[in-house]
BAVEXVEX-484284 format. One record per residue (C-alpha): residue number from 1; residue in three letters; y, z negated, x. Coordinates in nm, 2 decimals. Each point is the difference from the previous one (the first is absolute). Layout:
SITE    n  res   north      up    east
SITE  NUM  ala       Y       Z       X
...
This chain:
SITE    n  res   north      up    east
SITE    1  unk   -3.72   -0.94    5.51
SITE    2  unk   -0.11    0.37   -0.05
SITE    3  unk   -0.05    0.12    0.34
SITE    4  unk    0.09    0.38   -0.08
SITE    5  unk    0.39   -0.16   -0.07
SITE    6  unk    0.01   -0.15    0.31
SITE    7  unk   -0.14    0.29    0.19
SITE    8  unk    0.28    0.22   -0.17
SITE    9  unk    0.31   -0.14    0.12
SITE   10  unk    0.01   -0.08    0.38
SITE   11  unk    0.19   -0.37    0.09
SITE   12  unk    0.22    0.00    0.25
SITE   13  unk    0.01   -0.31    0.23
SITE   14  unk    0.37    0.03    0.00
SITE   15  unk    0.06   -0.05   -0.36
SITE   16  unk    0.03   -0.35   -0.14
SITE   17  unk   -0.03   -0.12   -0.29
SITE   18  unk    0.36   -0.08   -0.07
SITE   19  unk    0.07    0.39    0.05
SITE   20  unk   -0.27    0.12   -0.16
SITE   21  unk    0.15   -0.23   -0.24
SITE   22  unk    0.29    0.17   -0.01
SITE   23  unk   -0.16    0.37   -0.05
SITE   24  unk   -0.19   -0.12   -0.31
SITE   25  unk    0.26   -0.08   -0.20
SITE   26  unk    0.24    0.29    0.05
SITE   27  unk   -0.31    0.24   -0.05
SITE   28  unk   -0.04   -0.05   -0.39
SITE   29  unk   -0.35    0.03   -0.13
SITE   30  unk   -0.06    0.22    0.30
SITE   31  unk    0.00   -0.27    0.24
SITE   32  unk   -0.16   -0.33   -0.26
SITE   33  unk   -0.10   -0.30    0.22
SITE   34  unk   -0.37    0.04    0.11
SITE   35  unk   -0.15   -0.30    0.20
SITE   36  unk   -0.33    0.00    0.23
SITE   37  unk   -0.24   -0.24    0.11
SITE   38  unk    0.30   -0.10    0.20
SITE   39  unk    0.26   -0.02   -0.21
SITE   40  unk    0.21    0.23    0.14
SITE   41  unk    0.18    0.23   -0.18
SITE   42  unk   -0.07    0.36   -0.02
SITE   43  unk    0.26    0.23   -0.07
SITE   44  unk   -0.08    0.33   -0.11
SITE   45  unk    0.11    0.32    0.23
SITE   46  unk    0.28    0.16   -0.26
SITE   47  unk    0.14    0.24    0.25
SITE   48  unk   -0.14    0.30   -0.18
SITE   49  unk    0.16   -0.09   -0.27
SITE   50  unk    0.32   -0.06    0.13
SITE   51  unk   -0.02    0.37    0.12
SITE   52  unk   -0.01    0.16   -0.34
SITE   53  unk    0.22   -0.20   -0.16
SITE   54  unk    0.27   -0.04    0.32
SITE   55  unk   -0.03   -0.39   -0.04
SITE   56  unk    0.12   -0.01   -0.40
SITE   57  unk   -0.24   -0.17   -0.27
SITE   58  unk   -0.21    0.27   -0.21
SITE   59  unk    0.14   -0.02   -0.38
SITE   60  unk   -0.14    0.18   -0.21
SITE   61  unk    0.24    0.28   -0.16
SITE   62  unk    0.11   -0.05   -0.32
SITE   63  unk    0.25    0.25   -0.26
SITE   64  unk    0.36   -0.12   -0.02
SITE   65  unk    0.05   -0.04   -0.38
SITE   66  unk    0.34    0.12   -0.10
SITE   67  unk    0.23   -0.28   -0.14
SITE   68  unk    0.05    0.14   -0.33
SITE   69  unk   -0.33   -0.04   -0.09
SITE   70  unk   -0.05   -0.34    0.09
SITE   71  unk    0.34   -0.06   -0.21
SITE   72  unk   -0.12    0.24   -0.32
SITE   73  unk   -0.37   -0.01   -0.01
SITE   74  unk   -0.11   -0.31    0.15
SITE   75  unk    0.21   -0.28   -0.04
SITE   76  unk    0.03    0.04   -0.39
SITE   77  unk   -0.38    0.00    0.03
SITE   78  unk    0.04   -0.38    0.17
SITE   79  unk    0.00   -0.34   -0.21
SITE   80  unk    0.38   -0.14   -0.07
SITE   81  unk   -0.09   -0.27    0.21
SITE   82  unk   -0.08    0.22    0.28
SITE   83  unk    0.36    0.24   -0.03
SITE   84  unk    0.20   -0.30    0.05
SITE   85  unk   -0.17   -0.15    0.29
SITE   86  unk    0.07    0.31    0.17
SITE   87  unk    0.36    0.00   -0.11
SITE   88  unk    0.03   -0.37    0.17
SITE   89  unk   -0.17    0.14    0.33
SITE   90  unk    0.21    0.34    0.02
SITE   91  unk    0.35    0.07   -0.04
SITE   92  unk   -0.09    0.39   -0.05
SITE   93  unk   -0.19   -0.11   -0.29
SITE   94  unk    0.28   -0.21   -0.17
SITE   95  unk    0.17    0.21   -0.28
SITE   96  unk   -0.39    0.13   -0.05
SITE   97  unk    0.07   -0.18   -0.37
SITE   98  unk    0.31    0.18   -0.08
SITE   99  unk   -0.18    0.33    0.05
SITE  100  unk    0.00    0.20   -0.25
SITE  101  unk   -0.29    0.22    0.12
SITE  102  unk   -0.21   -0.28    0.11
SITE  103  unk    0.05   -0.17   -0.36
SITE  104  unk   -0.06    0.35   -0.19
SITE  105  unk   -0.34   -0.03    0.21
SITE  106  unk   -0.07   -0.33   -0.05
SITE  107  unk    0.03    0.06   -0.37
SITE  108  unk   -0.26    0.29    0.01
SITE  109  unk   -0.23   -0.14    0.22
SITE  110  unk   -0.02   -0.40   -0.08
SITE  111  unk   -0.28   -0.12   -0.22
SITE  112  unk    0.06   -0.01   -0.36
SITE  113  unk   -0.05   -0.29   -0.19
SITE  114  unk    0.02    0.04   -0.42
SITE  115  unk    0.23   -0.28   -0.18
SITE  116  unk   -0.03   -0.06   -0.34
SITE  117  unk    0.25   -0.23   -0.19
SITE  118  unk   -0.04   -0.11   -0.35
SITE  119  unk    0.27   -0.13   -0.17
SITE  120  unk   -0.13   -0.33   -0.24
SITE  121  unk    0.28   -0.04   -0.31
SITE  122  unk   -0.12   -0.45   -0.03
SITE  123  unk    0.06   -0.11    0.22
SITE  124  unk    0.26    0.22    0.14
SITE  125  unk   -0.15    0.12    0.35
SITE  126  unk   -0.19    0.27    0.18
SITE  127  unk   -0.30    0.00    0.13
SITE  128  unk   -0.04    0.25    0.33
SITE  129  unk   -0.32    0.10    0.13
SITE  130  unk   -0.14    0.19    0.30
SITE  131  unk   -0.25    0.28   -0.17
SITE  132  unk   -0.36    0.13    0.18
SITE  133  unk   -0.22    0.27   -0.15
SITE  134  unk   -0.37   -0.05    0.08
SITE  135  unk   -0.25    0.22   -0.12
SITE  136  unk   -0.36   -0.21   -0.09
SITE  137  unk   -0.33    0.19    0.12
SITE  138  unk   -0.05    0.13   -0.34
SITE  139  unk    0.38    0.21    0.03
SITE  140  unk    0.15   -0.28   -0.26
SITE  141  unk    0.37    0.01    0.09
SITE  142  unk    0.20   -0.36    0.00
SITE  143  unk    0.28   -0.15    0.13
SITE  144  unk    0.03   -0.31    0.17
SITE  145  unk    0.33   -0.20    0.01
SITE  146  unk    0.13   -0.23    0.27
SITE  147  unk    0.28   -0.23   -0.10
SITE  148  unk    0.33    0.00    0.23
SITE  149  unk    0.10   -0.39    0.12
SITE  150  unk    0.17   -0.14   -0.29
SITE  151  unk    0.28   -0.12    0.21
SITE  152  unk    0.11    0.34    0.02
SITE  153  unk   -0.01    0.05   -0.37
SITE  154  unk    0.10   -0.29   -0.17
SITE  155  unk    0.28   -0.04   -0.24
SITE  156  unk    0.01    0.40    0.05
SITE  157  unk    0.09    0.22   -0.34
SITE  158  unk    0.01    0.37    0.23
SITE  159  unk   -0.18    0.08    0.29
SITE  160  unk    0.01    0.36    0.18
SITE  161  unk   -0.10    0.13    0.32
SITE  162  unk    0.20    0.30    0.13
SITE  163  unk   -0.14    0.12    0.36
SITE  164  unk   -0.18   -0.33    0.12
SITE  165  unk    0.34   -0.19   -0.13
SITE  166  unk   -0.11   -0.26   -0.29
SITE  167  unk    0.33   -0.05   -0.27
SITE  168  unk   -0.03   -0.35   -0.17
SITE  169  unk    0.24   -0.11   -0.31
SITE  170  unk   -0.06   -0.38   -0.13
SITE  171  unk    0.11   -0.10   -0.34
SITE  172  unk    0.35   -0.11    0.18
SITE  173  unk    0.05    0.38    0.03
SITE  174  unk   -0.01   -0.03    0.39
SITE  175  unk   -0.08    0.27    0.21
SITE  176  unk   -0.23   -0.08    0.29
SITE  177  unk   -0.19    0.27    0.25
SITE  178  unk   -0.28   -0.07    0.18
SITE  179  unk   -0.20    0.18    0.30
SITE  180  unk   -0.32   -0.17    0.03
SITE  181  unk   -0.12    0.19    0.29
SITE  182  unk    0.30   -0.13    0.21
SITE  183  unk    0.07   -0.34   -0.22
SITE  184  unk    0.32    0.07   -0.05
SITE  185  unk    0.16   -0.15   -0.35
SITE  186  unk    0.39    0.14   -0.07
SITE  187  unk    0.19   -0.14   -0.33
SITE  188  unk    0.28    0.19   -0.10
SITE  189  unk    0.31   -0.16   -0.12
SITE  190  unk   -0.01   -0.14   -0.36
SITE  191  unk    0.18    0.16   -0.29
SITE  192  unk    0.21   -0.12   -0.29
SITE  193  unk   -0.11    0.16   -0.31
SITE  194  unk    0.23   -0.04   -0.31
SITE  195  unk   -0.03   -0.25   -0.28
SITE  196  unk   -0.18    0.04   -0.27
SITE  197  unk   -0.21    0.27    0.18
SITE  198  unk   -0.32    0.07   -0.20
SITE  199  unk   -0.14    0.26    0.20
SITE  200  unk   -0.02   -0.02    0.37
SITE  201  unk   -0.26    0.23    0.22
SITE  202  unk   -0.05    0.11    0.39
SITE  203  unk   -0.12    0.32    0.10
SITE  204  unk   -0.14    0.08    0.41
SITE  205  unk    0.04    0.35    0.10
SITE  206  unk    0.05    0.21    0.29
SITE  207  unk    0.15    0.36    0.09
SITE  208  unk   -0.26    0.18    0.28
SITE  209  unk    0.29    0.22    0.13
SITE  210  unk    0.26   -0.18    0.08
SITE  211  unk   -0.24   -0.32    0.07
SITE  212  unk    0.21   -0.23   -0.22
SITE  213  unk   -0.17   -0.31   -0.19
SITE  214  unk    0.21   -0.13   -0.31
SITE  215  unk   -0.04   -0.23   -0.33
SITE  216  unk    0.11    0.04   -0.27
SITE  217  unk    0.11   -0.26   -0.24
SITE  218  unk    0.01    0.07   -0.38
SITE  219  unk    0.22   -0.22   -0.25
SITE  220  unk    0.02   -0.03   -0.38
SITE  221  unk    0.27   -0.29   -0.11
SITE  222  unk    0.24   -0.07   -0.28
SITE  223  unk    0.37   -0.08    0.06
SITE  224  unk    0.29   -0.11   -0.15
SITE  225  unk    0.19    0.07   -0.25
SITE  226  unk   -0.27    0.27   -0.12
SITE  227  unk   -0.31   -0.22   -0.02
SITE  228  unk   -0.21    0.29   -0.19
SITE  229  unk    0.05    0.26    0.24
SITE  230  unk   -0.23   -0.04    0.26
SITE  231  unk    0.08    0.15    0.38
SITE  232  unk   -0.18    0.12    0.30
SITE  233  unk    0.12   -0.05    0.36
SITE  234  unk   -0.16    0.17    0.34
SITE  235  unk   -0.04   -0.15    0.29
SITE  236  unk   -0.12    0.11    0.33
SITE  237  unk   -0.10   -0.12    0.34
SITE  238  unk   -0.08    0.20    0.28
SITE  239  unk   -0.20   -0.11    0.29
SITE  240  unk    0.25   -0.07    0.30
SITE  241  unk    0.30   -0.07   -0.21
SITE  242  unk    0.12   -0.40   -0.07
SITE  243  unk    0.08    0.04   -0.40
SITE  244  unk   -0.08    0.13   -0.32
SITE  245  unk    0.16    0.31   -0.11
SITE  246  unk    0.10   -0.01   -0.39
SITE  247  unk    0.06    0.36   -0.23
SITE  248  unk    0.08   -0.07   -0.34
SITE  249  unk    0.09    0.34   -0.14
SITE  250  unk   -0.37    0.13   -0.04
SITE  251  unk   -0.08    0.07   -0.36
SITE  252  unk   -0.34   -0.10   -0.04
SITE  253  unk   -0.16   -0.28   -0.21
SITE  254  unk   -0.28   -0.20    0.11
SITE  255  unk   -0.23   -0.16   -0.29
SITE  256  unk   -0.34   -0.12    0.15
SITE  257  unk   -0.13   -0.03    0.32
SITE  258  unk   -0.06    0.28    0.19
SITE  259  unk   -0.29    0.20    0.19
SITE  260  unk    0.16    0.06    0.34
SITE  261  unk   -0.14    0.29    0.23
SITE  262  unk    0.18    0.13    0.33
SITE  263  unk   -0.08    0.38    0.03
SITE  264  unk    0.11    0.17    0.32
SITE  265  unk    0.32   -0.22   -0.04
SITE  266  unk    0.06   -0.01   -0.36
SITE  267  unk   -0.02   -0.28   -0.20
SITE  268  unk   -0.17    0.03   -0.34
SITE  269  unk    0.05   -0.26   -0.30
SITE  270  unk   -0.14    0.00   -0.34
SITE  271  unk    0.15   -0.21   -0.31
SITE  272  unk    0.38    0.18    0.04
SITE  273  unk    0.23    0.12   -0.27
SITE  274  unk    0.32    0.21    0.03
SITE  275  unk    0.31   -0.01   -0.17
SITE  276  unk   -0.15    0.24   -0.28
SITE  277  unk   -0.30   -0.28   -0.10
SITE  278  unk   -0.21    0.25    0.17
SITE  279  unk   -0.32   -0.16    0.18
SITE  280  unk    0.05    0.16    0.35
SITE  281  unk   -0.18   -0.09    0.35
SITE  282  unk    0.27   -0.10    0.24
SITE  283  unk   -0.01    0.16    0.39
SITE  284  unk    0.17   -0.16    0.25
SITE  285  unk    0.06    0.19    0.32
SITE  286  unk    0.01   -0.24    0.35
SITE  287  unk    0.18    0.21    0.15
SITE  288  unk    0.28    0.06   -0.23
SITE  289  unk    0.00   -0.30   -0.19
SITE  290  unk    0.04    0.19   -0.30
SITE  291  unk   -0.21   -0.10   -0.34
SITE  292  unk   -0.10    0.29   -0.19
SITE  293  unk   -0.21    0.08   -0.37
SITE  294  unk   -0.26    0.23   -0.06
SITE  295  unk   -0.16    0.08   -0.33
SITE  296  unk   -0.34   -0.07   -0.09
SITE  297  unk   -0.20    0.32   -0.05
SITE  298  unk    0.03    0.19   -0.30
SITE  299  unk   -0.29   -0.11   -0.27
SITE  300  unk    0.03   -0.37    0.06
SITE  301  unk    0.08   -0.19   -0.26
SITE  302  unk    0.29   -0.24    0.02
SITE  303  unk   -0.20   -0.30   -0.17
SITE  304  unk   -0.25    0.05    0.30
SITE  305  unk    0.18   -0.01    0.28
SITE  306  unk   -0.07   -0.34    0.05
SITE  307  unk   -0.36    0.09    0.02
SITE  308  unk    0.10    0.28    0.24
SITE  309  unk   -0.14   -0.11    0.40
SITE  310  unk    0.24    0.16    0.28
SITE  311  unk   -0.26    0.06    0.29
SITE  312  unk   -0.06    0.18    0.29
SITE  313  unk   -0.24    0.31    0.06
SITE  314  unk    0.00    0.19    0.28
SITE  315  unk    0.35   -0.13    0.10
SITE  316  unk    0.18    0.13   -0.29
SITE  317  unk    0.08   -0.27   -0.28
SITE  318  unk   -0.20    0.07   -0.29
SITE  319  unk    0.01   -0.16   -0.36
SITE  320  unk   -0.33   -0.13   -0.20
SITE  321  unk    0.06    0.08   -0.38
SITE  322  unk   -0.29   -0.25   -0.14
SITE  323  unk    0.05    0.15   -0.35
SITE  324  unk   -0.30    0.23    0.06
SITE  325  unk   -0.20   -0.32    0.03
SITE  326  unk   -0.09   -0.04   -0.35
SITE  327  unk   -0.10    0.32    0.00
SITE  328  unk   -0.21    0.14    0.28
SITE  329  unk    0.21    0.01    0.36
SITE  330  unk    0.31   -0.05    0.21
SITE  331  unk    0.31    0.18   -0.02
SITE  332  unk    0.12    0.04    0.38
SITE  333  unk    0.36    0.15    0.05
SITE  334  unk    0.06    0.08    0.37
SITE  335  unk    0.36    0.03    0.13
SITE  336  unk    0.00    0.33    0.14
SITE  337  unk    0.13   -0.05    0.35
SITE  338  unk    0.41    0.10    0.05
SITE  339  unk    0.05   -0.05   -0.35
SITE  340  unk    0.27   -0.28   -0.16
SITE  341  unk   -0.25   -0.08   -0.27
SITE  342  unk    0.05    0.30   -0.23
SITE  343  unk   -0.35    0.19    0.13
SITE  344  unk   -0.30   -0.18   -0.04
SITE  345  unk   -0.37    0.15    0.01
SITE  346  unk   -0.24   -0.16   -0.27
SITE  347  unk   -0.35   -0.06    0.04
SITE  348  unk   -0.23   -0.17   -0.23
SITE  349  unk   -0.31   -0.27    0.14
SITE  350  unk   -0.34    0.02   -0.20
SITE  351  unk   -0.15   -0.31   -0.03
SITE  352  unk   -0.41    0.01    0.05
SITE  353  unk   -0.21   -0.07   -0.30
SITE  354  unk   -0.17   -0.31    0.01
SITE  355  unk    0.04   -0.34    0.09
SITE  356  unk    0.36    0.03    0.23
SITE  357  unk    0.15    0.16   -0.27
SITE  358  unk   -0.06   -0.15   -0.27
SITE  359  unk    0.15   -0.28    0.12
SITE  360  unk    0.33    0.09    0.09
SITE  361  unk    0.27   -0.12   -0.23
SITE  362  unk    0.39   -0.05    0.00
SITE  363  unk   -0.10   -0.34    0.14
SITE  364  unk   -0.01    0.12    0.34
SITE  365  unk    0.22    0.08    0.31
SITE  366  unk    0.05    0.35    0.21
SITE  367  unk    0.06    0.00    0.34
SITE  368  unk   -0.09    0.18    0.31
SITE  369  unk   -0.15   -0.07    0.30
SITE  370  unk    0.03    0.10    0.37
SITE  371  unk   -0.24    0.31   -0.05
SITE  372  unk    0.24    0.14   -0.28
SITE  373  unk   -0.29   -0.11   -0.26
SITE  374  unk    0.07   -0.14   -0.33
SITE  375  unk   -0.07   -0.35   -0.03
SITE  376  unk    0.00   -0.15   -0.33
SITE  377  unk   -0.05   -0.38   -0.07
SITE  378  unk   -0.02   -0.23   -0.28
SITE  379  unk    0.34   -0.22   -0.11
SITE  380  unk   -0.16   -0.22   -0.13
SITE  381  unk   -0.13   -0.29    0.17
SITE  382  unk   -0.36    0.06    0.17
SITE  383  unk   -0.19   -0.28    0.15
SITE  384  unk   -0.12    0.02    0.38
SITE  385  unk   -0.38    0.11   -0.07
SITE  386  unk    0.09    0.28   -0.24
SITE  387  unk    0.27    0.14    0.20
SITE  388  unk    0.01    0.39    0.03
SITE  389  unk    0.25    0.34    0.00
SITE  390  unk   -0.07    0.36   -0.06
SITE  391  unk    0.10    0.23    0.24
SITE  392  unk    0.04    0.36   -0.05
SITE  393  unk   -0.03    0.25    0.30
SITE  394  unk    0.27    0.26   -0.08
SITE  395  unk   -0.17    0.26    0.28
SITE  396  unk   -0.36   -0.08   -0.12
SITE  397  unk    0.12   -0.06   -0.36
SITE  398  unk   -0.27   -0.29   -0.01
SITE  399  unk    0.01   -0.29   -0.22
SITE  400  unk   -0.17   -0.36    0.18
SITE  401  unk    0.02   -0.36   -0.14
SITE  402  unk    0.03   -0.25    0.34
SITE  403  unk   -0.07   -0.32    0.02
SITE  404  unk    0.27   -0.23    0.16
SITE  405  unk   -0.17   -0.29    0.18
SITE  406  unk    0.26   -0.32    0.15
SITE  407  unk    0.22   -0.05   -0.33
SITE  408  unk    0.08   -0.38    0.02
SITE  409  unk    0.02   -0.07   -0.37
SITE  410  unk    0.10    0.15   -0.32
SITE  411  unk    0.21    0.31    0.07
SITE  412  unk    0.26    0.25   -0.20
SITE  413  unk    0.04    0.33    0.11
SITE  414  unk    0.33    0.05   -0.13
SITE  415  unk    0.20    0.17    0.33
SITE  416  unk   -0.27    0.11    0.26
SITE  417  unk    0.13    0.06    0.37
SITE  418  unk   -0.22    0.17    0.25
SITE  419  unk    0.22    0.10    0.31
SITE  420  unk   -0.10    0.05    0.34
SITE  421  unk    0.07   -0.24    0.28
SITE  422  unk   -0.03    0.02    0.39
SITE  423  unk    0.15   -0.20    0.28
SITE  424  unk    0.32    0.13    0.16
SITE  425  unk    0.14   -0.10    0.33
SITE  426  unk    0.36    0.03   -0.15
SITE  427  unk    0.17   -0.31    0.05
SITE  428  unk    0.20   -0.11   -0.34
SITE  429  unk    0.32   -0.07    0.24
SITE  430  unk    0.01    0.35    0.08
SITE  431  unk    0.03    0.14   -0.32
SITE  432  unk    0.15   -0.35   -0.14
SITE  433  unk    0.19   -0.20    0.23
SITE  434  unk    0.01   -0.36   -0.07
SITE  435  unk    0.29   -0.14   -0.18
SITE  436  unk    0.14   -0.31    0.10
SITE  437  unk    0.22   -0.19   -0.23
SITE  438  unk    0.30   -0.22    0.18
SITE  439  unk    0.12   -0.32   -0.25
C-alpha cells in the first residue's frame, strides 16, 4: 500500500476494527473503507468537515421550482403514459386530467401527428393513414403514409379526430369513441331510426368555450300516409348525457352527403336545401343546438353548387367555386369573420402554366390541409405508383405536384380528410361516463 496514505492518518491502538467499522459507514464517501497490509480498516479523519457543515450532509443547492410550472409547462410536455403514472403515485396530481389549463397546454405543446382519411365508395370503407413529409437530398417534396391498425377501422363509414378523441361510425350507424393514447373504447347507446329511412349521416363536433363534445345525427325518411313527401329529423347527443335528443321542427332538407367541418364551434354542412328550394349550407351551433342557413356567395351558380368545396383557410370557412377550372384558376370565397354568410371576400387562384395545370379537370377533389394550403386530388381511381396531389401555398402562392408514397392499392380521392391528431391524457369517462344498461 502507498506509504504516503499510511503516513497521513495516524492509527490509534485504541480503535478496533469493529468501531472503525462503525465510523466508515456513517461517514459517506468521506470516510470509504480503506484496508492496509493489515487489513484494518482506515477511517478517514472527517472532523473538519463536520465543523463547516455542524454534522449535516453537504447537498448541493438547488432552485425550488414553483408548482405551476411543473403543472403548465412541464407536465404537458411528458408522454401520456408518464401523466398517469404520476396521477397513480400522487393524490395532488389526481384531477391533473380534468384540468382545463393543463389540457389547453397539452394541446399546444404535444407532438402533432397528420391523419389523412379517404373515403373508398366499393367497397364501402375508409381508409385512415398517418402522413410524414420527407424532403429527398435533391429538395423533392413527398409524403409518406402509414396505415392505422385495421382493427381500429374496419367496418368504419366516418372517422374524425377532434382534440386527440377519434369518432368511429360503422355501417350499423353506431357511435364508438376511442382514445388510443389511454386505450379507452366508449359506445354510445344505439338509436332507432325510422322506417323507410333513406338518408342516415353522423357528424363529430365540438364547442372550444364551453368544452362540450356532441353528434349529431341527420335523417331523411318517408312516412305514412304521405309516402312522396320526404322528412328530416335531428338528433343530438352530447357527451355526458345517457340519450339522444330529437328536434323535428328545423326546416332544412338534406339531399346528399355532406362535407362536415367544426369551426370554432360551428358545424358546417354542404348538400342542404330550405323550404324555398334554395341550395343553402346548414350551420349548426353546439352550443345552442340551433340549425341555421346561409347563402352561398353571390356569383355562384345554382347548377354548381354541387361542385362548390366548403373548406377551411385561415380558420374562416371558405368556399372553392371550381367553375373557374375550365378556364384558368380558382374562385375562393372567404366568409368574412362575424358575418351570418351575407359578406364574403372573393379571391381568384391562377393556376401555373405548364404541366400542373394543364391537367387539372372537373375530375378532381378540393380540400385543405393542416397548413391552410389547397389540396386538390384526383376522383378518380389512381393506382398506388402514380399516386400524387397538388398543393397550393396560399402565403407563398406556389403551385407543387407531391408524390404520395404507402397507398395500398387502387385509390379514389373522392372526400380527402387531413386533421391533426395528438394524444390527450383526457380520460373518455370524464367527459363520457359509462352507461350501464340494467335488463
Amino acid at each position: 500500500m502507498d506509504s504516503s496514505f499510511t503516513d497521513s492518518v495516524p492509527m490509534s491502538d485504541n480503535v478496533s476494527t469493529e468501531q472503525a467499522s462503525i465510523v466508515s459507514s456513517n461517514t459517506g464517501d468521506h470516510g470509504r473503507k480503506r484496508y492496509n497490509s493489515g487489513q484494518e480498516v482506515v477511517p478517514f479523519d472527517i472532523s473538519p468537515l463536520n465543523d463547516i457543515t455542524n454534522g449535516k450532509k453537504l447537498r448541493p443547492s438547488m432552485p425550488e421550482l414553483d408548482n405551476d410550472i411543473i403543472l403548465y409547462e412541464i407536465f404537458p410536455r411528458l408522454p401520456v403514459k408518464s401523466v398517469h403514472r404520476f396521477r397513480c403515485l400522487s393524490k395532488a396530481y389526481r384531477g391533473l386530467t380534468s384540468d382545463k389549463r393543463f389540457l389547453r397546454n397539452v394541446s399546444l405543446y404535444a407532438p402533432r401527428r397528420q391523419l389523412i382519411s379517404i373515403p373508398q365508395p366499393l367497397p364501402l370503407k375508409i381508409d385512415v393513414y398517418y402522413a410524414k413529409e420527407n424532403v429527398s437530398e435533391d429538395g423533392v417534396l413527398s409524403i409518406r403514409l402509414t396505415s392505422i391498425d385495421d382493427r381500429f377501422i374496419a367496418g368504419c363509414i366516418y372517422i374524425t379526430v377532434i382534440n386527440g378523441i377519434m369518432c368511429r361510425v360503422n355501417e350499423s350507424r353506431n357511435v364508438i369513441l376511442m382514445n388510443n393514447a389511454t386505450n379507452e373504447v366508449q359506445i354510445l347507446p344505439s338509436y332507432k331510426s325510422p322506417s323507410r329511412c333513406e338518408q342516415h349521416y353522423l357528424y363529430f363536433c365540438y364547442d372550444p368555450q364551453t368544452d362540450i363534445y356532441k353528434i349529431l345525427r341527420t335523417m331523411a325518411f318517408r312516412k305514412k300516409p304521405d309516402l312522396t313527401t320526404i322528412r328530416m329529423r335531428y338528433s343530438i347527443f352530447t357527451l355526458g348525457s345517457h340519450t339522444w335528443t330529437d328536434f323535428d321542427h328545423v326546416v332544412l332538407f338534406q339531399y346528399g352527403k355532406s362535407r362536415s367541418l367544426c369551426i370554432d364551434g360551428i358545424l358546417y354542412l354542404n348538400k342542404f336545401r330550405d323550404v324555398g328550394g334554395r341550395h343553402v349550407i346548414a350551420m349548426f351551433s353546439v352550443q345552442s343546438n340551433t340549425l341555421e342557413a346561409i347563402c352561398y356567395p353571390n356569383g355562384v351558380d345554382e347548377s354548381r353548387y354541387n361542385e362548390c368545396h366548403p373548406v377551411e383557410v385561415k380558420g374562416s370557412l371558405a368556399i372553392i367555386d371550381i367553375n373557374f377550372v375550365k378556364e384558368d384558376g380558382i374562385s375562393l370565397c372567404l366568409k368574412q369573420e362575424g358575418s351570418d354568410g351575407s359578406s364574403w371576400l372573393k379571391q381568384k387562384i391562377e393556376y401555373p402554366t405548364g404541366s400542373i395545370g394543364s391537367r387539372i379537370s372537373t375530375n378532381y377533389y378540393f380540400t385543405t390541409n393542416l397548413n391552410g394550403d389547397i389540396v386538390i386530388g384526383k376522383t378518380r381511381a389512381m393506382s398506388a405508383s402514380l399516386c400524387s396531389i397538388l398543393i397550393y401555398n396560399m402565403d407563398h402562392q406556389i403551385w407543387r405536384e407531391i408524390k404520395v408514397h404507402g397507398i395500398r392499392d387502387c385509390v379514389v380521392f373522392s372526400d380527402i380528410r387531413f386533421e391533426e391528431y395528438f394524444e390527450t391524457p383526457l380520460l373518455l369517462e370524464q367527459i363520457c361516463p359509462p352507461i350501464f344498461f340494467l335488463n
